[in-house]
C-alpha positions in Angstrom: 0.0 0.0 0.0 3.1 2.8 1.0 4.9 1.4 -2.2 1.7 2.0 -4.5 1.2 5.8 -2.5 4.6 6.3 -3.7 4.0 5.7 -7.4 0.8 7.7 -7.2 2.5 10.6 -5.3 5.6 10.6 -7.6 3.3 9.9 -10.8 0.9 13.5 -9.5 4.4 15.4 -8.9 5.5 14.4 -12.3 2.1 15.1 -13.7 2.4 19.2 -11.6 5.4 19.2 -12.8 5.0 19.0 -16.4 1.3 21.3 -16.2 4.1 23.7 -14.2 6.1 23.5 -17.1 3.3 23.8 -19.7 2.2 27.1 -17.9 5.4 28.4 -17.9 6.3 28.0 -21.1 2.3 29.3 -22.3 3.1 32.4 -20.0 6.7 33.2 -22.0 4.3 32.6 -25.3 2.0 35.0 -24.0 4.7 37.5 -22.3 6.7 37.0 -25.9 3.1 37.6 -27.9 1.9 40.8 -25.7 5.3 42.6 -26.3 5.2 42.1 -30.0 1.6 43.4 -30.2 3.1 46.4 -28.2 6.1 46.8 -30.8 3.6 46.5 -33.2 1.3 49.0 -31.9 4.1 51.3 -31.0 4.9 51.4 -34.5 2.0 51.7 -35.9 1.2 54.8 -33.8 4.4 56.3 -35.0 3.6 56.0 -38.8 0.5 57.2 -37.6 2.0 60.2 -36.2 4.2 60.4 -38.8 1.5 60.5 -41.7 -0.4 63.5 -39.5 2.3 65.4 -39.4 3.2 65.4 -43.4 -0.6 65.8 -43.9 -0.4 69.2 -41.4 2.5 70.5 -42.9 1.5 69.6 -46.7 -1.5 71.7 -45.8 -0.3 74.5 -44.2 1.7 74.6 -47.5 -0.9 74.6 -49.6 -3.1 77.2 -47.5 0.1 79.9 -48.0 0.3 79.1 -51.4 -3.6 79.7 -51.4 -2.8 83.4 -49.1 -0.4 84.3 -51.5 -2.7 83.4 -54.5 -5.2 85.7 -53.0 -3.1 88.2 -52.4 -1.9 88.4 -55.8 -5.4 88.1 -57.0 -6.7 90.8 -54.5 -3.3 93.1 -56.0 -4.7 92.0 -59.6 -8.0 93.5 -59.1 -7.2 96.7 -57.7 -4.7 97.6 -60.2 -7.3 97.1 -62.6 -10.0 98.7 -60.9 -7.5 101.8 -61.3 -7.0 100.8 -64.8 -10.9 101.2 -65.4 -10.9 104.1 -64.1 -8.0 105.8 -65.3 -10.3 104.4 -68.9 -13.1 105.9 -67.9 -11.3 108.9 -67.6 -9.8 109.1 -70.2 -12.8 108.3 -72.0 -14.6 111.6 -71.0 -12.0 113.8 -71.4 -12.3 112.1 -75.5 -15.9 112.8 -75.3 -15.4 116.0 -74.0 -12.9 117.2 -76.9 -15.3 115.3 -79.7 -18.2 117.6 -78.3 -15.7 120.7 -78.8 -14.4 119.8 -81.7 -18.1 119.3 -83.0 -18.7 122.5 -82.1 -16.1 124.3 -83.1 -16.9 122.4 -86.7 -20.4 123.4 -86.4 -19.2 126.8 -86.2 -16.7 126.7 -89.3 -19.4 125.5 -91.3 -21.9 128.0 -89.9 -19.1 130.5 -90.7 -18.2 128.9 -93.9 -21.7 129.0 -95.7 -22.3 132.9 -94.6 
């Protein structure tokens, strides 16, 4: 009866040893897993990070490019806005001399039948 509680005894500490070892060894899988999932994570939050940042800076790019298009644009107008009406001006001042020069015509010929 000791000699059989013996085997059975040794045979269970065999048995815990090798579920000991089992769980170990499932625990460095897990440990081993987990910090590859972190790597992985870690790195994907730095691309992440990475594409944000050339996004931000490709637009802030773009929206000076966009000010300074404006700008130009708002420069564009308002030299031509003086353009128009230098035109206009000028334009009058024709009229104005055609009207005299009518007149003073109207007045030859007046002048020039008598």
């Amino acid at each position: 009866q000791l000699h059989l509680t013996t085997s059975e005894k040794n045979e269970l500490a065999r048995s815990l040893e090798m579920v000991q070892n089992q769980l170990q060894e499932k625990e460095s899988e897990i440990k081993r897993e987990t910090s590859e999932y972190k790597d992985r994570l870690l790195q994907a939050e730095k691309e992440h990070q990475d594409a944000l940042t050339e996004a931000n800076r490709k637009n802030e790019v773009e929206i000076e490019a966009c000010h300074e298009k404006i700008s130009s644009l708002e420069h564009f107008i308002s030299s031509q806005k003086l353009e128009i009406e230098h035109l206009k001006s000028n334009k009058e001042q024709l009229n104005n001399s055609l009207k005299e020069a009518n007149q003073a015509l109207g007045e030859l010929l007046k002048t020039k039948v008598r």
